[in-house]
VONUGU-19994 format. One line per 10 residues: their letters; for each residue x, y, z of N, C-alpha, C. Coordinates in steps of 0.02 Angstrom, whole numbers, plus 50000, padded with zeros to 5 digits. Layout:
BEGIN
a> X/Y/Z/X/Y/Z/X/Y/Z  ...
//
This chain:
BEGIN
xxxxxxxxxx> 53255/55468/54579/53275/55412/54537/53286/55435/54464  53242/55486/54436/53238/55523/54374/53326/55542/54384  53343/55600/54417/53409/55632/54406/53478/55578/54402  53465/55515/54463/53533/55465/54440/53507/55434/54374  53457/55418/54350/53438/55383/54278/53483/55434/54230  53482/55493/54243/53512/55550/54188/53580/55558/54194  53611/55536/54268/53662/55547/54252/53693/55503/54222  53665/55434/54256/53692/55376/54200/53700/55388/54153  53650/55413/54114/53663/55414/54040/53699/55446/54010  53731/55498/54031/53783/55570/54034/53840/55542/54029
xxxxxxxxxx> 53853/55465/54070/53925/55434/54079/53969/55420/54000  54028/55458/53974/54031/55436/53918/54073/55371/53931  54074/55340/53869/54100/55271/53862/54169/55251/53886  54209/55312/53889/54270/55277/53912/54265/55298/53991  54239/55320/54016/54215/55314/54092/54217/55249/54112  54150/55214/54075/54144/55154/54081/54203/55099/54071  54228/55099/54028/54307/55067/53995/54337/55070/54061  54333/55121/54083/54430/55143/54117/54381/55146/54202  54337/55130/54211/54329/55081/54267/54333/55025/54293  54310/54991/54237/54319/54904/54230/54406/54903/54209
xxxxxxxxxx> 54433/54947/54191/54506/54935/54159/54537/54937/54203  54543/54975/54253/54566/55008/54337/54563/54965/54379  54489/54928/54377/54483/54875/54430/54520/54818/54424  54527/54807/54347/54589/54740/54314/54643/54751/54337  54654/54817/54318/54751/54843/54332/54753/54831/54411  54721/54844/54448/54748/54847/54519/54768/54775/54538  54705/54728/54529/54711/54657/54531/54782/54627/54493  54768/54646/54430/54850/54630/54401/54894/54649/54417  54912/54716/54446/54983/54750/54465/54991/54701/54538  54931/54680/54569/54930/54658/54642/54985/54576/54623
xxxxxxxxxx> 54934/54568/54605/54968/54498/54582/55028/54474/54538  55034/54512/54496/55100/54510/54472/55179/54537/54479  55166/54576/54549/55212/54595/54594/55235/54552/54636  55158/54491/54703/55193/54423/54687/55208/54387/54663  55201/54363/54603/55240/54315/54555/55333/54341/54554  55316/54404/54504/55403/54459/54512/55455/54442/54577  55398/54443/54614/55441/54459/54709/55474/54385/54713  55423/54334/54694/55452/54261/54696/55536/54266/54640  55510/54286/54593/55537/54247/54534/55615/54272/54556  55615/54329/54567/55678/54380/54585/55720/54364/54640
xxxxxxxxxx> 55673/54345/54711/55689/54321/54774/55698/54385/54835  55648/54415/54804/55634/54466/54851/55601/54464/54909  55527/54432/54890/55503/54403/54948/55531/54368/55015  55581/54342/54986/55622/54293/55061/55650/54377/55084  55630/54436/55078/55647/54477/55129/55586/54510/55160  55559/54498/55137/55499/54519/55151/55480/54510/55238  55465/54609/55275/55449/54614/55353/55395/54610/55365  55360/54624/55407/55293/54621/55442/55289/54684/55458  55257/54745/55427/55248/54806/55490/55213/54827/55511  55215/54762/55560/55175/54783/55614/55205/54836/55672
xxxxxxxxxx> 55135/54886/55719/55182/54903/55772/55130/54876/55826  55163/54853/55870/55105/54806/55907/55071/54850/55967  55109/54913/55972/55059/54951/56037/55021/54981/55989  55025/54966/55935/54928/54992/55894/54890/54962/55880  54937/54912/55836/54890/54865/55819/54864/54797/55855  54893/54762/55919/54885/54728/55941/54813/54767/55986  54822/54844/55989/54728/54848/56041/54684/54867/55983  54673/54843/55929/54630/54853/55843/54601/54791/55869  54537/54793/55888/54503/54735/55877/54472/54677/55807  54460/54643/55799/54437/54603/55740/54362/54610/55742
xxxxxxxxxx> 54308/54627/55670/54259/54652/55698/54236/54649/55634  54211/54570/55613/54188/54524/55559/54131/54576/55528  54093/54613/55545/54037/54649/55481/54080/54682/55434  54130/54697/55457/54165/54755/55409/54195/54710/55345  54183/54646/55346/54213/54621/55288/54161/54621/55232  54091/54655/55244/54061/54684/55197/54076/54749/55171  54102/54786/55217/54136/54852/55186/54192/54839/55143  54223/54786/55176/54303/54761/55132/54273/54746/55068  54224/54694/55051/54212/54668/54985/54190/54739/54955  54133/54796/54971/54118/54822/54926/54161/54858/54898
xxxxxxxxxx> 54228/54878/54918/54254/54919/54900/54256/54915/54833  54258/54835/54798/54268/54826/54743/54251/54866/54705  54168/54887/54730/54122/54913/54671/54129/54970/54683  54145/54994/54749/54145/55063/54756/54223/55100/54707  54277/55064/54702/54329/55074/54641/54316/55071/54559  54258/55033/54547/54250/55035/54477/54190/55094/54467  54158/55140/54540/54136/55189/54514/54182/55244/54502  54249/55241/54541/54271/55291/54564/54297/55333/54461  54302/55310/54419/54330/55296/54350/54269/55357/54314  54211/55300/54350/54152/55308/54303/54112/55384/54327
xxxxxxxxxx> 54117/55409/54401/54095/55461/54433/54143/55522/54407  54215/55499/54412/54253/55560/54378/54252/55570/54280  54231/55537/54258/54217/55544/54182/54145/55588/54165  54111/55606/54228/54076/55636/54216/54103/55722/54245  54147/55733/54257/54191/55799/54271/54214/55817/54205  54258/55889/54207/54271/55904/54154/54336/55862/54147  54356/55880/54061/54396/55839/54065/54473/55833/54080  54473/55888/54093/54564/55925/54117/54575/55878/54192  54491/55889/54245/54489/55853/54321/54508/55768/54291  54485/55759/54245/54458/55661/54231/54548/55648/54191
xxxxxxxxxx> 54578/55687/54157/54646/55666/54146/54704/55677/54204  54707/55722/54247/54730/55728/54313/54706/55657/54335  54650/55651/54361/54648/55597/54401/54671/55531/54381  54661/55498/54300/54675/55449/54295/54760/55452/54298  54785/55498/54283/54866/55520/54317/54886/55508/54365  54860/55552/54410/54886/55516/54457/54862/55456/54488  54803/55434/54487/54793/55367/54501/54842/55299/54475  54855/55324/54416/54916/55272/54371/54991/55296/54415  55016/55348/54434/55059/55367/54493/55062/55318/54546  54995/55318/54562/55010/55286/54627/55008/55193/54616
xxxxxxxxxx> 54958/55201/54589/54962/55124/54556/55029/55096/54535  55055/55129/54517/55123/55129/54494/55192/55109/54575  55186/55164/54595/55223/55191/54652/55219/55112/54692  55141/55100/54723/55123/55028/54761/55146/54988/54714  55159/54959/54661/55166/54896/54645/55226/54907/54663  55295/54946/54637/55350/54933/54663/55371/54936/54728  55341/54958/54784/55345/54944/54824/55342/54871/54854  55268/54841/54815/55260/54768/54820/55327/54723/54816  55342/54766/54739/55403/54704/54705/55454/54723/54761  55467/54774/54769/55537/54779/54810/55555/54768/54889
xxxxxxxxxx> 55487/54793/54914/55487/54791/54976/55420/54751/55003  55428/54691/54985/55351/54640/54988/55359/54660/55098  55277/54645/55111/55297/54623/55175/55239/54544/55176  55220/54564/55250/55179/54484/55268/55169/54505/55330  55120/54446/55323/55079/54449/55397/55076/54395/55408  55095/54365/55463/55073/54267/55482/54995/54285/55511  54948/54271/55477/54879/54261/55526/54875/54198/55537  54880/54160/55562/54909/54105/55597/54922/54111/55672  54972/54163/55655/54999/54182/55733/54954/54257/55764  54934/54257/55728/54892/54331/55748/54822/54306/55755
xxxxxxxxxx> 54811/54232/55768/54736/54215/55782/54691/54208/55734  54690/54246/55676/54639/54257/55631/54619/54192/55610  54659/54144/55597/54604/54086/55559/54562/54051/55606  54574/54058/55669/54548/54028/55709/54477/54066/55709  54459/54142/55708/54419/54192/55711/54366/54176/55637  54387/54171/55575/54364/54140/55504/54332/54078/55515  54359/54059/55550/54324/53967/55562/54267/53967/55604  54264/53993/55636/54208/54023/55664/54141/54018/55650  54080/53978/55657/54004/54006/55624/53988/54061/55614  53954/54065/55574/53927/54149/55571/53932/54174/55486
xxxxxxxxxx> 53895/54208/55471/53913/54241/55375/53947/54280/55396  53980/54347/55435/54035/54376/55452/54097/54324/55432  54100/54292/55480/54144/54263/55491/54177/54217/55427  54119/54178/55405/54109/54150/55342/54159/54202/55289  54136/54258/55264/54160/54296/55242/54229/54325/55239  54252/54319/55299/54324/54339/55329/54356/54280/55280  54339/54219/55314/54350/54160/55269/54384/54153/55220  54339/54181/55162/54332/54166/55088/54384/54244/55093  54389/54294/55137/54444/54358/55111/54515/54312/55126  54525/54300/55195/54579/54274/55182/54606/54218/55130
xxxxxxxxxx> 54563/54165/55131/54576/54126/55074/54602/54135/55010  54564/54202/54988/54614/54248/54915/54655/54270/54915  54675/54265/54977/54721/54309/54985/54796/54291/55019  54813/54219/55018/54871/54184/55035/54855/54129/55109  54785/54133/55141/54775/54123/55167/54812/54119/55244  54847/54071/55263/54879/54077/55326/54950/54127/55339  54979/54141/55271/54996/54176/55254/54994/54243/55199  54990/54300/55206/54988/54366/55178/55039/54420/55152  55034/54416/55085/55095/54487/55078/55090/54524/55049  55121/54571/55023/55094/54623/54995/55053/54683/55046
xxxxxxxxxx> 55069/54703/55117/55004/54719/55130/55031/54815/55128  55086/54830/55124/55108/54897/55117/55128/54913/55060  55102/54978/55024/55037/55005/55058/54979/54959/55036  54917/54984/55085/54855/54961/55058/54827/55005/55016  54822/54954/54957/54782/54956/54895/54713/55001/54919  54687/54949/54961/54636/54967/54960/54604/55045/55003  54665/55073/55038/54646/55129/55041/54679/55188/55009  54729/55159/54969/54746/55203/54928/54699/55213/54876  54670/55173/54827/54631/55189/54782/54566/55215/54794  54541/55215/54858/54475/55221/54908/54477/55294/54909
xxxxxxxxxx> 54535/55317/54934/54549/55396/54939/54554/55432/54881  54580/55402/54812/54577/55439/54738/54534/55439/54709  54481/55395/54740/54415/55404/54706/54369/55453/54748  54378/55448/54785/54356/55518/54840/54382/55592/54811  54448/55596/54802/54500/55639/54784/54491/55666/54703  54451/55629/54665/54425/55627/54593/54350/55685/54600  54332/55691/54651/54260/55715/54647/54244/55775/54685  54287/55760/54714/54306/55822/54782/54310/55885/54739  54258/55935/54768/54252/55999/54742/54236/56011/54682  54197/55942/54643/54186/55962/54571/54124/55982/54572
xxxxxxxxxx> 54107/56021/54540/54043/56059/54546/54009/56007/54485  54004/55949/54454/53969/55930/54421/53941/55867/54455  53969/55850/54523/53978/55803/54568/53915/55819/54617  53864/55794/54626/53823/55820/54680/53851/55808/54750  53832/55871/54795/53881/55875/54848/53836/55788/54887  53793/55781/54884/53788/55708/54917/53825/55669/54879  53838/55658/54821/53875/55594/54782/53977/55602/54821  53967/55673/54834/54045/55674/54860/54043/55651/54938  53990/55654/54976/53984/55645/55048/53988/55603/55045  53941/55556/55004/53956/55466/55008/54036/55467/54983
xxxxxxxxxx> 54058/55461/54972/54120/55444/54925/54177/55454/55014  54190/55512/55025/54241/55514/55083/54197/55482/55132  54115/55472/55157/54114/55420/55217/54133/55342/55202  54129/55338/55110/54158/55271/55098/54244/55259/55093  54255/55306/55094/54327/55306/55091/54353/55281/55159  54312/55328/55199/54337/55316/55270/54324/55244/55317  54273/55217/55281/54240/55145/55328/54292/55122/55279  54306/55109/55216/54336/55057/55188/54424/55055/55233  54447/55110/55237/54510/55124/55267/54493/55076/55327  54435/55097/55383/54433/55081/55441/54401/54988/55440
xxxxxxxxxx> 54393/54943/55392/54379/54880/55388/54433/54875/55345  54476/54881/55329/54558/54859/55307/54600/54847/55360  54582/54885/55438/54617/54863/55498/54547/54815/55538  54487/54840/55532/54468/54790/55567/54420/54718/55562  54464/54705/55491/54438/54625/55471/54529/54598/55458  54574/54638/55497/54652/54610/55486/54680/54614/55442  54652/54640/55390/54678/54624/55329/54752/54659/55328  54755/54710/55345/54796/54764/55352/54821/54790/55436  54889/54812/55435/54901/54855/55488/54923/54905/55498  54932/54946/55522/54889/55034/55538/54948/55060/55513
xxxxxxxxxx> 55004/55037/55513/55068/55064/55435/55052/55072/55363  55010/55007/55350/54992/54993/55287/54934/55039/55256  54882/55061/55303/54840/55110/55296/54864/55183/55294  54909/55201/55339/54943/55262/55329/54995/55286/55279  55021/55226/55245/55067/55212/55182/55024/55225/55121  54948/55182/55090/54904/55215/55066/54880/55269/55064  54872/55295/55128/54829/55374/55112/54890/55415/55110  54939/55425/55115/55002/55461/55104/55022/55472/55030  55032/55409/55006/55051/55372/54924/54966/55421/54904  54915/55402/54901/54872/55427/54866/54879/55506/54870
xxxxxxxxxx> 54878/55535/54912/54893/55608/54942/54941/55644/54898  55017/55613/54904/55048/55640/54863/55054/55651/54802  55048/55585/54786/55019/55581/54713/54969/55638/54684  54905/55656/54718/54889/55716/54702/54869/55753/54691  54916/55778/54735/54951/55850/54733/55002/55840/54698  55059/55799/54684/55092/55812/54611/55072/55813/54543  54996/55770/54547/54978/55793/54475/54931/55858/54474  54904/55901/54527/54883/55955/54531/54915/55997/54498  54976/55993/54554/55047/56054/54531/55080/56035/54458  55073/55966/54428/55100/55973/54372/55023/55979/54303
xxxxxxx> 54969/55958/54298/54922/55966/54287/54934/55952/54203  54921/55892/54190/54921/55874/54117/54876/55870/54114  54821/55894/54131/54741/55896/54085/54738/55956/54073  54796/56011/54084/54761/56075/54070/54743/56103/54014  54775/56064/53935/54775/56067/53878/54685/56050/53865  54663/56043/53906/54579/56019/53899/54572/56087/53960  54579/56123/53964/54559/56185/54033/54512/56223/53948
//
């Protein structure tokens, strides 16, 4: 308990800033890509991509919408864990993280999709008794409810993987603080398909988009002026 008390305190201030700032931007780029998509009339093109010999055998599998919510918190560490790296790793990352952040919203604006959960059963599954279920609920509800868009790529495993991707191999990173980080990466990916939120395009569109991203800011490396 002594050594995380210390590292806390190690966190400098704009760690803190540009976690809570990250977690805003995503929410805002999310949302103001539908508004754009409306205003423009993009949305009325907006597909579904789904592919149904995958995703129709993905079961629905209500605990994971506690993995879905935490991600929240697990993104506003991802800021605050890499500010404690040097600082050449902590300007790379917020790089390319703003890359990809970037990259997904226009995708949003340009190429919105949707999901009818309606027709895919889910509200019927939400309505349901149960705090699982309950939960599912209150996700879809924020989220357009009977209808969904925006879901390629997912946000939420794109940013899941750059905060993983932020810590990976930093030697100031305890190798348990990085173990947690990719098994959270990986449940959050895997409750993005199985609370519906997402389908198995939209997850592979995320970790791709995060991926490339980088490795282009590797190979181009604007923190090196801090090496």
């Amino acid at each position: 308990m002594r050594g995380i008390l210390e590292k806390i305190k190690q966190i400098p201030w704009w760690g803190w800033v540009l976690g809570f700032v990250y977690f805003g931007l995503q929410y805002g780029l999310y949302r103001l890509a539908d508004w754009l998509s409306r205003v423009i009339g993009t949305i009325d093109r907006a597909f579904e991509p789904k592919i149904p010999a995958i995703d129709d055998l993905i079961p629905i599998i209500p605990v994971f919408a506690v993995i879905y919510l935490f991600s929240y918190v697990f993104w506003i560490c991802g800021p605050i864990a890499a500010s404690l790296t040097k600082k050449r790793n902590f300007v790379n990352y917020i790089t390319g993280l703003s890359l990809a952040y970037l990259i997904g919203f226009l995708i949003f604006l340009f190429m919105p999709t949707f999901m009818d959960r309606t027709k895919e059963g889910l509200m019927d599954v939400a309505a349901q008794p149960g705090l699982f279920n309950g939960l599912l609920a209150m996700i879809y509800g924020a989220d357009g409810s009977e209808l969904a868009f925006n879901l390629f790529p997912s946000y939420h495993c794109l940013i899941s993987l750059y905060c993983y991707l932020g810590v990976r191999k930093q030697p100031e990173i305890s190798k348990g603080f990085r173990a947690y980080s990719l098994i959270m990466t990986l449940l959050i990916c895997l409750s993005t398909v199985f609370t519906k939120q997402h389908y198995i395009a939209d997850v592979i569109g995320g970790l791709s988009i995060s991926l490339i991203c980088y490795l282009i800011v590797q190979k181009w490396d604007p923190g090196k002026k801090y090496a």
